[in-house]
N, C-alpha and C positions, 0 to 999 in steps of 0.2 A: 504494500500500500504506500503511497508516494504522500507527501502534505507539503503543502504549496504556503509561502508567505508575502506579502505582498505587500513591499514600504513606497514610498512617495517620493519623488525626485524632479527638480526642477533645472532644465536646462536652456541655453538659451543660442541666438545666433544672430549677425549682422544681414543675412540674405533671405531667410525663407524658415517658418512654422516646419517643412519638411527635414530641414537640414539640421532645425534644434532637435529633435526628435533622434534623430540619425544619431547624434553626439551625446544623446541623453542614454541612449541606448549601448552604444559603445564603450560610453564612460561607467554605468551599470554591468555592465559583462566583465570589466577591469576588476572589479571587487567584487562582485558575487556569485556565483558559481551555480550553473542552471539556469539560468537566466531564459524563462519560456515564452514569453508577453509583456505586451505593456497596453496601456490602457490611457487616453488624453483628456484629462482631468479638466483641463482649463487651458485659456491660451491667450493671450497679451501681447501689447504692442509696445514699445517705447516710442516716445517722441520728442523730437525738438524743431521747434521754428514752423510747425506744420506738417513734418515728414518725419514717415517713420525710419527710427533710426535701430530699431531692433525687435528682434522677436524670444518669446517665452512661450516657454512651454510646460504645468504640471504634471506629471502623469504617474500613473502606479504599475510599478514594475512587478510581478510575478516571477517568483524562480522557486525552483523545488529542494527541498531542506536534503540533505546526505540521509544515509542511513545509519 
């Protein structure tokens, strides 16, 4: 039987909602081991002067615990 735990991690990028996701994910597989999903909790812009100058991204990662 497998049990799955699932913390919360915020990443972020200068180009694209896709690309923060990509590094959020990458950066989650660096330290947790299983790493099976993730899930996009929430998502945000930065700005200044009227233009967006960044993007965020919340989400909950999924990985499965050793045995």
């Amino acid at each position: 039987m497998s049990i799955a735990r699932v913390t919360e991690i915020s990443a972020s990028s200068e180009t694209s909602f896709e690309d923060a996701v990509k590094k959020g994910v990458k950066r989650a597989n660096e330290t947790l081991r299983n790493v099976k999903g993730a899930w996009i909790k929430e998502q945000s812009v930065d700005c200044d002067g009227g233009q967006i100058t960044g993007y965020r991204v919340n989400m909950m990662v999924t990985f499965i615990l050793d045995d």
